[in-house]
C-alpha positions in Angstrom: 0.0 0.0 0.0 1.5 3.5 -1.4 1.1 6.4 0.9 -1.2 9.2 -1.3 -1.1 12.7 -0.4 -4.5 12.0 1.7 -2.7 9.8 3.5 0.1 12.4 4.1 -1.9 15.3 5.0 -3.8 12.5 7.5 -0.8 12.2 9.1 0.2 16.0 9.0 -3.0 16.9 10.4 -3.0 14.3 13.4 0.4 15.2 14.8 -0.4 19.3 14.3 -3.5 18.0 16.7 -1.2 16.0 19.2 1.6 18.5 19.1 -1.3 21.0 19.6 -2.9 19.0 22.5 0.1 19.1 24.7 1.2 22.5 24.0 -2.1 23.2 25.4 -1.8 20.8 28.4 1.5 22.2 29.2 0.7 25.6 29.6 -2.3 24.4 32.1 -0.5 22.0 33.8 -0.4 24.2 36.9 -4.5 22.9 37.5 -4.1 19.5 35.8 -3.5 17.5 38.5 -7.2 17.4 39.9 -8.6 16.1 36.6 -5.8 13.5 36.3 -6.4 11.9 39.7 -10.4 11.9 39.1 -10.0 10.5 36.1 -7.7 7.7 37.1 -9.9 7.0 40.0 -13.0 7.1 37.8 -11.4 4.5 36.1 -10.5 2.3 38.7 -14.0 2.3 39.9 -15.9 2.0 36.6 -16.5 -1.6 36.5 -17.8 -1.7 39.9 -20.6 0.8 38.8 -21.3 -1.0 35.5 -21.8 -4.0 37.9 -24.2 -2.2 40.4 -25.6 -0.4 37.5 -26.3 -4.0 35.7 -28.4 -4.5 38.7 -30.7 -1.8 38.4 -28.9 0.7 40.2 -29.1 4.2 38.4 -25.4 4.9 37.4 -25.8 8.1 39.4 -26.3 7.0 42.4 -23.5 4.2 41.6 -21.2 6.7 41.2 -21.8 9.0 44.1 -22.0 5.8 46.4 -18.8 4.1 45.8 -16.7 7.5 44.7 -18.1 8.5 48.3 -17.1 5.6 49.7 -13.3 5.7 48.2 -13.0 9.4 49.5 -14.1 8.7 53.0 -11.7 6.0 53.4 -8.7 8.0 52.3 -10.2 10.9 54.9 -10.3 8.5 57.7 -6.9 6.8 56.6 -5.4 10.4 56.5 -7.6 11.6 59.5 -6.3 8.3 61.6 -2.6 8.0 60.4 -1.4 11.7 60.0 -1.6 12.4 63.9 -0.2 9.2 64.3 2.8 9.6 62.3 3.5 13.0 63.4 3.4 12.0 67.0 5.7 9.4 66.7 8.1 11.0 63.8 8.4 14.2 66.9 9.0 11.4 69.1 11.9 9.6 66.9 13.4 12.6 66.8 13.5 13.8 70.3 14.9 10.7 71.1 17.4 10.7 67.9 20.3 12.8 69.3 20.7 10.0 72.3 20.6 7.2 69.6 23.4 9.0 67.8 25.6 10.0 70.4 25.7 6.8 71.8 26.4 5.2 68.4 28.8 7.5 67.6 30.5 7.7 71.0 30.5 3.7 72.3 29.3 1.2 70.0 31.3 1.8 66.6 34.3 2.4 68.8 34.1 -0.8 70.3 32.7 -2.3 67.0 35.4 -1.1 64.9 38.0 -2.2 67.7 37.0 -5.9 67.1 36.6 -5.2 63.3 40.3 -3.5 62.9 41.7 -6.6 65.6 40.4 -8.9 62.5 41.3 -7.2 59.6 44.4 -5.4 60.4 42.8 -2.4 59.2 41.7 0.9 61.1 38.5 2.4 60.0 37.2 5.6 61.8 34.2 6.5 63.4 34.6 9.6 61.5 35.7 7.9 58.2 32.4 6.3 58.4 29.7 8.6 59.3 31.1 11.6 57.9 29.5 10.3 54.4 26.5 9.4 56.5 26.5 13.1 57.4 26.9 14.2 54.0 24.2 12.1 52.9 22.0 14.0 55.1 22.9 17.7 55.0 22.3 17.0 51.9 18.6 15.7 52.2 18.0 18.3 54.7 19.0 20.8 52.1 16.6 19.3 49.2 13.9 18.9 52.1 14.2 22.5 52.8 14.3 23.5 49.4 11.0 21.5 48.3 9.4 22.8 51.7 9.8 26.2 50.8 9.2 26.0 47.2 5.7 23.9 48.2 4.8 26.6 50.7 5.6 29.7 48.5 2.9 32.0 48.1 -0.7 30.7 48.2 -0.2 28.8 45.2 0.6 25.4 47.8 -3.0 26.0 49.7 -4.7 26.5 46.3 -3.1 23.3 44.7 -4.2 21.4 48.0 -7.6 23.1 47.7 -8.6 21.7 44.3 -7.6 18.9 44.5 -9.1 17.6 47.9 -12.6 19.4 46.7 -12.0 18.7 42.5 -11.0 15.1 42.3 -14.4 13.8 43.6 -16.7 16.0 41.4 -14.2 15.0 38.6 -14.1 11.3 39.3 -18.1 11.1 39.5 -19.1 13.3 36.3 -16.4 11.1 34.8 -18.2 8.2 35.7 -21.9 9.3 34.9 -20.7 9.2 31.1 -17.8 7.0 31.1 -19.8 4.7 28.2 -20.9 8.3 26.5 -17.5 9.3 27.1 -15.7 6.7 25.1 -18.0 6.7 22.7 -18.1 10.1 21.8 -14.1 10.1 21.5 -14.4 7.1 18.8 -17.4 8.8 17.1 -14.3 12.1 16.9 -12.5 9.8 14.4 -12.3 9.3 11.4 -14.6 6.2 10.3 -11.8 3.9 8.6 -10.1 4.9 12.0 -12.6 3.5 14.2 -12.6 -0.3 14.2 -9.0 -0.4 14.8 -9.0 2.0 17.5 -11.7 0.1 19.0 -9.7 -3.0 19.3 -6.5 -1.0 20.1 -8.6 0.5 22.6 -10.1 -2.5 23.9 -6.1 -4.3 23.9 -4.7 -1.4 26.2 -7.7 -1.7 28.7 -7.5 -5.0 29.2 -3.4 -4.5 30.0 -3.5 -1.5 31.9 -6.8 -2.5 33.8 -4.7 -5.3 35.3 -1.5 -3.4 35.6 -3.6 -0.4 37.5 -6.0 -2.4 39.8 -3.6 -5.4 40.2 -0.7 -3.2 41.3 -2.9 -1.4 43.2 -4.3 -4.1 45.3 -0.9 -5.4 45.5 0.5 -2.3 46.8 -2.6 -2.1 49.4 -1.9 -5.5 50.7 1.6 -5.6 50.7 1.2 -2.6 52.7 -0.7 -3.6 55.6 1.9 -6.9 55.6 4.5 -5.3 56.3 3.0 -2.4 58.7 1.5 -6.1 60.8 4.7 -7.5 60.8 7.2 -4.3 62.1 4.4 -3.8 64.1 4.6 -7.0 65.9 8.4 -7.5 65.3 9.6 -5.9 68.9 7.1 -9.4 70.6 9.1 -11.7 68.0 12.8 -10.2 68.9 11.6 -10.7 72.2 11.2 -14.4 72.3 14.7 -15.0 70.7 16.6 -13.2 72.4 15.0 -13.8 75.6 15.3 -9.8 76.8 12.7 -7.2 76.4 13.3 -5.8 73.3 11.2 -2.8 71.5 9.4 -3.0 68.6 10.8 -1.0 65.1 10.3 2.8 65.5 7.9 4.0 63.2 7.1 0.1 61.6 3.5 0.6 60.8 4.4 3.4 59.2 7.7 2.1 56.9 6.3 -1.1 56.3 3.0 1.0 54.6 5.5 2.8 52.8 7.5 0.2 51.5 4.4 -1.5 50.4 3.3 1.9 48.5 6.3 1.9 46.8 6.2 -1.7 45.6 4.5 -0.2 42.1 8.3 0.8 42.0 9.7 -2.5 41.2 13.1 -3.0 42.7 13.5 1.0 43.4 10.5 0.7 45.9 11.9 -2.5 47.5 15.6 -0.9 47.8 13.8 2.1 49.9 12.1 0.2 51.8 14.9 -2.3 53.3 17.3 0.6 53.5 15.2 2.5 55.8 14.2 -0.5 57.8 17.8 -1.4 58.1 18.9 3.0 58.5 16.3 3.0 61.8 17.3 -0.4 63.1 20.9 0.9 63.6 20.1 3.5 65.1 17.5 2.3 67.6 19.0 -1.3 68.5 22.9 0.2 68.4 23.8 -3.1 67.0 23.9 -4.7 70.8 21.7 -7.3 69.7 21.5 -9.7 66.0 17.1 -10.9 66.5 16.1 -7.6 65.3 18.4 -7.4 61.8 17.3 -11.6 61.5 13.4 -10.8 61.7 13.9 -7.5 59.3 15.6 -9.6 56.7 12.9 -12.6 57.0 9.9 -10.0 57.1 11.5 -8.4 54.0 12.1 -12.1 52.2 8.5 -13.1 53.2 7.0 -10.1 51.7 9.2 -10.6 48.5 7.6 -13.7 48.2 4.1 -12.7 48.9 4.9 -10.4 46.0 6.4 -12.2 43.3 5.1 -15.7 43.6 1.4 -14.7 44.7 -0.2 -11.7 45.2 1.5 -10.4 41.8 0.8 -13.6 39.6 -3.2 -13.7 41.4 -3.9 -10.1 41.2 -2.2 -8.6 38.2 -1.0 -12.3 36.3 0.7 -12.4 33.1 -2.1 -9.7 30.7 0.5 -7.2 31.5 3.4 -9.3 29.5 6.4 -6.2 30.1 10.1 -7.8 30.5 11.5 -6.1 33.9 14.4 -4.9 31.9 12.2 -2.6 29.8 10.6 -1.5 33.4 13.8 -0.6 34.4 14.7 1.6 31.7 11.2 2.9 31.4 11.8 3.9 35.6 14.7 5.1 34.8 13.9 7.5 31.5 10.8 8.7 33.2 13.0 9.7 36.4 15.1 11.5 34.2 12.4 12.8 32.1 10.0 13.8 34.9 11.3 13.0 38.5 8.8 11.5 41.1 6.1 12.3 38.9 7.9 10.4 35.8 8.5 7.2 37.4 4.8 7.1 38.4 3.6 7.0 35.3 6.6 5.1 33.3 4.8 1.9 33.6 1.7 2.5 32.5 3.0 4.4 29.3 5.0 1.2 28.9 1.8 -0.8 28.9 0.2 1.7 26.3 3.3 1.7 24.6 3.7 -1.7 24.4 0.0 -2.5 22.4 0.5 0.6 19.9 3.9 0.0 18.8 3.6 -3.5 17.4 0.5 -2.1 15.4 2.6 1.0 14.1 5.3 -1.2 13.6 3.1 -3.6 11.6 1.5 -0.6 9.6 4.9 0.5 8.3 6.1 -2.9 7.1 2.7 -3.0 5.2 3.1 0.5 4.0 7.1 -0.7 2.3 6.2 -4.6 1.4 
């Protein structure tokens, strides 16, 4: 098949529209970020109002109900754990100067005695915190800096406004019309167009439905695994070593994060450990081993849990990605867009992964 000059201005036309598209989303970005979580959320909840609405349930009153019901559990998550955290983060930290002083002061000392008696070497206590202390001047510095650049102006409390009273309204007008919706976009195309898009269409929902819902379940459970398990860890250490011994400071609230952060695969994984590991040292001094076992078999156990079932039950094979090209995709979205970026690297993956084979395809045909 020859391209024609229909074809050609086709083609011109559709990437004037694209380039078009984002130059317009770029220069609203600024209030974007609203609509992008409603519409996400819409679509993690649509087939959950098809079903109710498949049992007679008007779709409106689907959608208030369940977007409703998803708000008010990340209000009483948020109202429940923010307190929380802050109370025992302030407490951490008023007790953080002991911990360190008494690292720094006795145990490496007497550690790196023992270590330099075996080696024949003599490390410092100095040589090896002052990169720890590097390591966080610097954080503090970028912590600052994203602080202050957050909080500048009213511009933070505005951001924080829509969203928290935008995303709702968003996610349910989304999900009135989601069938209208999508129709209405095919209907925008040209009707040669449509069939194929249809499919493509129906191809990416089917991979990034189970790449968005799976992973988010995933996350979710792995989650409240490992917030139970560094929770309970302190009752554990103290059976084998036969001493009182506390639980993790601020477990519930790592082992939530690290399971957050499991949509980060590897990445999310490395963070979590190392900050297990980071506030292990400095609560248990290294006086005792029970604590450093349990992290390591919590960690395996939820690696586990991941890989070989929650993963292969939740999300299974539809998603078909090899991890090196999520790597690099992690990777060129953290370069490309930071935090933000790496969120959304895999599911542009997925996407990309069903439209390029078809492109691919339409170009071979286009030369044979």
């Amino acid at each position: 098949m020859a391209f024609t000059r229909q074809h050609l201005l086709a083609i011109c036309l559709t990437l004037l529209l694209v380039g078009g598209a984002f130059v317009f989303l770029d220069a609203v970005s600024g209030i974007l970020l609203p609509f992008f979580v409603g519409v996400v959320l819409a679509y993690l909840i649509d087939p959950l109002v098809s079903r109710l609405h498949g049992y007679g349930i008007p779709r409106s009153l689907a959608s208030a109900m369940l977007v409703a019901t998803a708000i008010s559990l990340l209000g009483i998550g948020l109202v429940l754990g923010v307190p929380m955290l802050i109370e025992q983060l302030s407490s951490f930290l008023q007790r953080l100067p002991v911990y360190l002083m008494t690292l720094q002061h006795y145990v490496l000392p007497s550690k790196l005695g023992n270590l330099s008696g075996l080696l024949d070497v003599k490390p410092t206590v100095e040589t090896l915190l002052r990169p720890l202390g590097l390591i966080g001047a610097k954080g503090a510095e970028w912590t600052v800096q994203a602080m202050q650049q957050a909080m500048n102006g009213i511009a933070w409390l505005v951001n924080i406004t829509l969203l928290i009273v935008m995303t709702p309204v968003v996610a349910f007008y989304f999900l009135i019309d989601w069938p209208g919706i999508s129709e209405r976009v095919f209907l925008t195309l040209p009707k040669t167009w449509r069939g194929q898009a249809k499919k493509l269409a129906q191809e990416i929902d089917v991979k990034l439905a189970a790449y968005l819902r799976g992973t988010f379940a995933v996350c979710v459970l792995l989650g409240l695994f490992y917030a139970a398990a560094l929770t309970g860890m302190g009752w554990f250490a103290t059976l084998l070593a036969g001493q009182p011994v506390d639980t993790l400071e601020m477990g519930w609230a790592i082992g939530l994060l690290t399971g957050l952060l499991a949509f980060l695969p590897v990445i999310g994984g490395t963070i979590g450990i190392l900050l297990m590991f980071g506030v292990a040292l400095i609560q248990y001094q290294l006086q005792i081993w029970e604590p450093y076992a349990l992290l390591g078999v919590i960690y395996m156990i939820g690696q586990i849990l991941e890989g070989y079932v929650l993963t292969p039950l939740l999300v299974g094979n539809r998603v078909g990605l090899h991890p090196l090209w999520v790597m690099f995709a992690l990777m060129a979205g953290a370069t490309l867009g930071g935090i933000g970026g790496m969120m959304l690297a895999v599911p542009v993956s997925v996407i990309l992964s069903v439209v390029l084979p078809r492109v691919l395809a339409l170009w071979r045909a286009s030369i044979d």
